[in-house]
C-alpha positions, -999 to 999 in steps of 0.1 A, spaced: 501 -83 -143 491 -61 -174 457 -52 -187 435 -70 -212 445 -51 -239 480 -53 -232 479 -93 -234 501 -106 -258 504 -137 -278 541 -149 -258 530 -144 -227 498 -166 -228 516 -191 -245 544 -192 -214 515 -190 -187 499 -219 -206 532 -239 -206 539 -233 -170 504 -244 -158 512 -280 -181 491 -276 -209 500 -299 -237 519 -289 -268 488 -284 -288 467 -263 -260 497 -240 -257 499 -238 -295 462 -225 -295 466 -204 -271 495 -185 -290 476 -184 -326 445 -175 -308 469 -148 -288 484 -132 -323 449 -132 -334 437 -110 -309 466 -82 -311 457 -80 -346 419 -74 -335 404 -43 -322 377 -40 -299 339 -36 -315 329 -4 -324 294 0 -326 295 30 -353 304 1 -379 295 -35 -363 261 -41 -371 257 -67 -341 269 -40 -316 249 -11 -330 227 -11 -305 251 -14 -276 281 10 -271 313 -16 -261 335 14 -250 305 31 -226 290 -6 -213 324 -23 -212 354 -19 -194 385 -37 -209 412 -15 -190 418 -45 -161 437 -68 -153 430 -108 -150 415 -115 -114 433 -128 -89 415 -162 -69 401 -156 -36 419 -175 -7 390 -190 8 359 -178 -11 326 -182 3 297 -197 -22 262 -195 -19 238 -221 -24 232 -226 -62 202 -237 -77 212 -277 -73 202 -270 -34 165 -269 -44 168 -302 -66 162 -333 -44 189 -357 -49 213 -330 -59 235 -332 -90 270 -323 -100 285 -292 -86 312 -275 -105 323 -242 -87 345 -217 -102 351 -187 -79 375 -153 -95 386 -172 -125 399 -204 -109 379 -240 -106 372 -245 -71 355 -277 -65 336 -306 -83 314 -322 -67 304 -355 -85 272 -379 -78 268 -414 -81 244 -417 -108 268 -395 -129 294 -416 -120 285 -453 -125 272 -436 -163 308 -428 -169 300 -392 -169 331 -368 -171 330 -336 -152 366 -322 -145 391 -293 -150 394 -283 -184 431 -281 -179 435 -315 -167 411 -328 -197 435 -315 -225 459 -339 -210 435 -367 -198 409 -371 -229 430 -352 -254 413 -364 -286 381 -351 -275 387 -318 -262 414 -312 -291 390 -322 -315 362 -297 -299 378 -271 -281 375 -239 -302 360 -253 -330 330 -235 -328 346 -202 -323 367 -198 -347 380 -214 -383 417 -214 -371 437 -250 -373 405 -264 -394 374 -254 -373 340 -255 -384 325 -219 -367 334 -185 -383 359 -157 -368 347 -141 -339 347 -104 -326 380 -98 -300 359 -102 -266 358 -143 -284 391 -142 -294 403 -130 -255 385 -162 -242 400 -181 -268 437 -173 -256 434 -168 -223 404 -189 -210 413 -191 -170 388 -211 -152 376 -244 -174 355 -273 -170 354 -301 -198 321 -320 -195 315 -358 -216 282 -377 -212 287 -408 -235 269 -422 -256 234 -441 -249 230 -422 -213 200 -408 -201 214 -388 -171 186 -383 -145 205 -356 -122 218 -320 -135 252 -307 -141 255 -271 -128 285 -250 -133 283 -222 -107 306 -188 -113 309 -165 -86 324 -136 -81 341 -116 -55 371 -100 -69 375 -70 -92 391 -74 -127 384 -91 -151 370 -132 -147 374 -157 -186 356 -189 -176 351 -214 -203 330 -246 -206 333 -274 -231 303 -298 -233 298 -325 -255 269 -347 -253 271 -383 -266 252 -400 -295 210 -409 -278 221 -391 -244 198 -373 -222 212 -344 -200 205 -311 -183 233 -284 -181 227 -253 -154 253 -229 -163 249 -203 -130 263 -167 -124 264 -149 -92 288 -123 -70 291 -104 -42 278 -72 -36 301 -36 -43 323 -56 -68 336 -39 -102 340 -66 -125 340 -79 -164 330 -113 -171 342 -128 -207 328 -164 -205 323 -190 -238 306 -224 -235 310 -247 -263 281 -273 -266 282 -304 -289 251 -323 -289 254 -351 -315 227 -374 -330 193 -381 -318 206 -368 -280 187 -344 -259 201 -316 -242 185 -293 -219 202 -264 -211 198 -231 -187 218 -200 -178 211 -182 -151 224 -144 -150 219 -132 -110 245 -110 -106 252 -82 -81 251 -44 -95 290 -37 -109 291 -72 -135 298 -65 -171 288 -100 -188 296 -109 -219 282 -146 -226 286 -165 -257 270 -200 -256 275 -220 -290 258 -254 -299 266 -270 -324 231 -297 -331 233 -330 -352 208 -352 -367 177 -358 -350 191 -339 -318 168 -316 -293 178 -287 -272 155 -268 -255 177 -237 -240 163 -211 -213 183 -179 -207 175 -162 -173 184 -124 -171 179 -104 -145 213 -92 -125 240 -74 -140 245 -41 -149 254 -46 -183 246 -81 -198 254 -90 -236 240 -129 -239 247 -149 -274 228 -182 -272 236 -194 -305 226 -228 -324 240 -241 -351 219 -267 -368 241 -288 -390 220 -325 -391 189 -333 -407 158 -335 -385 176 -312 -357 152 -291 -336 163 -264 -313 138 -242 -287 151 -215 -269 137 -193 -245 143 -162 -229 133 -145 -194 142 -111 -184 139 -84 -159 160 -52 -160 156 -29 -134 171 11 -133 205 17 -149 202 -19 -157 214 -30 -196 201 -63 -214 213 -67 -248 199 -104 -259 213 -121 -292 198 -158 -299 209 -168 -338 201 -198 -347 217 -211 -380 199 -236 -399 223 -253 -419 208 -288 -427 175 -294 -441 141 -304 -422 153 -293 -393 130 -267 -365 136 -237 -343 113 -218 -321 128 -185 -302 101 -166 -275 118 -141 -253 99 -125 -225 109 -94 -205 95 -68 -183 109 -35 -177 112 -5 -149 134 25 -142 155 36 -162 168 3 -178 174 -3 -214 170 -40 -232 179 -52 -269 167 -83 -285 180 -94 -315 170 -125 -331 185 -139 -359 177 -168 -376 197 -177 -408 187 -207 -432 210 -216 -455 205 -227 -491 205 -267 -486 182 -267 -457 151 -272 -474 122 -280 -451 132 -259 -425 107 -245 -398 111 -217 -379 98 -190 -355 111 -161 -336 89 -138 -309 98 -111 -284 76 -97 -260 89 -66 -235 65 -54 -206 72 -18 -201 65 -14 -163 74 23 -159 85 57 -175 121 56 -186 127 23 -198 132 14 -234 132 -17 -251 145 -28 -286 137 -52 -310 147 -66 -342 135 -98 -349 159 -110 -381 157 -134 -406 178 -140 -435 171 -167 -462 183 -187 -488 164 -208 -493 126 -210 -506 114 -243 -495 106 -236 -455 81 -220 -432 94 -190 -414 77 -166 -393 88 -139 -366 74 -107 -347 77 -87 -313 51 -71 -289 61 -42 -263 33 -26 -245 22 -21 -207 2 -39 -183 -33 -41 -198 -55 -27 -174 -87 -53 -178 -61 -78 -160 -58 -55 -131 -94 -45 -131 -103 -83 -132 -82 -91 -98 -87 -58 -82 -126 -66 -86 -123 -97 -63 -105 -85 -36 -68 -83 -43 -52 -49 -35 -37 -34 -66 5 -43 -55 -8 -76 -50 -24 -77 -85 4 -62 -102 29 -86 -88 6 -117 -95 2 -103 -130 41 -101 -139 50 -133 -123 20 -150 -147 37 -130 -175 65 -154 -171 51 -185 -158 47 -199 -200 81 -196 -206 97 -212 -166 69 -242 -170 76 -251 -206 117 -248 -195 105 -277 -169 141 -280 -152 147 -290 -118 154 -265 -97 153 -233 -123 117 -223 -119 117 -220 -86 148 -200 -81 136 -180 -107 102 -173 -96 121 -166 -66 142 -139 -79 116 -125 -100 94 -118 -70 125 -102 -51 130 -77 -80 92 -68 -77 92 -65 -41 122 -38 -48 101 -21 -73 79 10 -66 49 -6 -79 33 27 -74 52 38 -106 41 10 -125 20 25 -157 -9 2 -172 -29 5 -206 -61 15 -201 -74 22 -241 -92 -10 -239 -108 -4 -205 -119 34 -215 -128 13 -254 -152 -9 -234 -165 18 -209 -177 43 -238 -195 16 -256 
């Protein structure tokens, strides 16, 4: 075994050979393997999309590829709370584990299977898709990416290829669950592509055991092509000791609709790129954003969302709450090219600082070409405003009480419009366990309004 920076391009392409990857896989695998010794890690001195996040102090590249577990142990992901279930893919210290299909995804011809065994099985789609949005190599559409894109690239471990076809309105969820419970470092990699007038919903879930040192380099590609609907969450509940770097790349045709929710609350670093790439007329994109970061805790959240056709929408609101000494970014971008006359498009962050010590960043970004659209963007970071606790406190409710109803409303816009089986209550669920950690005691409100109101 060597480290990740001593990967090199022969070696991935034998490993990829050995494990029956066809001819053209293996070749990928050994461009996008040159490509990455030629690379060097970000350097946030220079990168302007790492600026605000030190790679060499948050990251840890100096470890070798995890090895599977014998006979891991899962817990119950967030299908358990969805009656009727859905499909289960489990991928435990880099390897696929199980898939566990359902009937209704089934008889709709649904494809859920190893990645691996796809490249082989429905080779014209995954060839034509895989990679494509990550890099312009071999004729892709998506631009070069940094080296932590490039490492998933060549030596993606773990995969899951997912098809809905054409004209199917899937009523059950597909959830890919990662765990962890080995050290090193874990490259999971999901390729979804959602058929012309489909319906679907995508959980993509992360969890791990507890005392575990580990980096987690995962890329989803997402394909959601005309006039289909796509409703997508990922949910980031790891243990303390998880480094998580998360890119998740749509690509949107005409007349499409995602609507995306990122949930972040475990880790102790977190760098999540929900990206959007609006390429047909009429496409409209919504994602969301909760987060909760906790002491020593590090958040930094990138949506960009590229409008590239004309007429089409986007509407970014990310919502956080702070404590300890924890430190968030948010960076929106939102780029509308030239030709996309027509374009609308908003972008909000709002960061509740809970207590002294945490710090939250934002730069909400647009850059435009074009003249013919309505654009608007803007972020809010304050504290708890005190008339909302003096309101409860007034009728009875004891001030930790207060407090906790008060951040759990804070997010309750954001989980209900999300309106996914089985996500808003596991969330709610984990938010109220991070509160009930907290010293609510600590927790600072602002009380200029109240001492406004009380002097006039």
């Amino acid at each position: 075994m060597t480290t990740l920076s001593r990967l090199d391009a022969d070696s991935l392409a034998s490993t990829s050979e050995a494990a029956g990857e066809p001819t053209w896989l293996v070749e990928r695998r050994r461009i996008a393997g040159r490509r990455f010794v030629d690379q060097a890690w970000p350097d946030s001195r220079v990168d302007e999309f790492w600026r605000s996040t030190p790679f060499d102090v948050r990251f840890d590249v100096e470890r070798e590829l995890a090895a599977a577990s014998a006979a891991p142990s899962v817990p119950a992901g967030v299908l358990a709370g969805v009656e009727g279930g859905g499909v289960q893919v489990t991928i435990v210290d880099g390897a696929l584990t199980s898939i566990a299909q359902h009937p209704t995804a089934e008889a709709a011809g649904v494809v859920v299977t190893d990645l691996r065994t796809a490249a082989n099985d429905h080779a014209a789609l995954v060839e034509a898709h895989l990679g494509r949005l990550t890099t312009s190599v071999e004729g892709g559409t998506g631009s070069d990416e940094d080296r932590t894109i490039t490492l998933n690239d060549a030596a993606w471990t773990g995969g899951v290829f997912i098809h809905v076809p054409d004209e199917v309105e899937l009523s059950v969820p597909i959830s890919v669950h990662v765990h962890v419970t080995a050290p090193g470092a874990h490259l999971p990699r999901v390729l979804a592509v959602i058929g012309r007038h489909s319906r679907a919903m995508l959980y993509l879930e992360h969890t791990s055991v507890s005392g575990v040192s580990a980096l987690v380099d995962e890329v989803a590609e997402i394909v959601v092509q005309d006039g289909a609907e796509l409703r997508l969450a990922t949910l980031q509940d790891w243990e303390d000791g998880i480094e998580h770097l998360g890119l998740q790349k749509a690509e949107v045709h005409r007349d499409a609709r995602v609507v995306s929710l990122a949930f972040t609350t475990g880790g102790t670093t977190v760098r999540l790129r929900p990206e959007f790439d609006l390429v047909g007329p009429g496409a409209d994109v919504r994602p969301l954003g909760v987060y909760m970061a906790s002491d020593g805790q590090w958040f930094d959240l990138q949506p960009y969302v590229r409008h590239i056709a004309p007429r089409a929408s986007s509407d970014v609101l990310f919502k956080g709450a702070l404590q300890g000494e924890s430190r968030t970014v948010f960076r929106g971008n939102v780029f509308v090219h030239r030709d996309a006359a027509g374009t609308s498009t908003d972008e909000n962050n709002r960061s509740l600082i809970l207590t002294e010590g945490a710090r939250a960043d934002a730069t909400p970004f647009l850059e435009i070409e074009c003249a013919d659209i309505t654009a608007g963007h803007g972020s809010a970071t304050g504290q708890i405003d005190a008339r909302h606790l003096y309101y409860l406190q007034a009728r009875g409710i004891d001030r930790d009480t207060a407090l906790r109803m008060i951040v759990t409303g804070y997010f309750t816009e954001i989980l209900e419009e999300a309106d996914l089986p089985g996500i808003t209550g596991r969330a709610i669920e984990v938010i109220e366990r991070r509160i009930a950690a907290a010293d609510l005691s600590a927790v600072q409100v602002n009380d200029l309004n109240l001492r406004d109101e009380a002097e006039d």
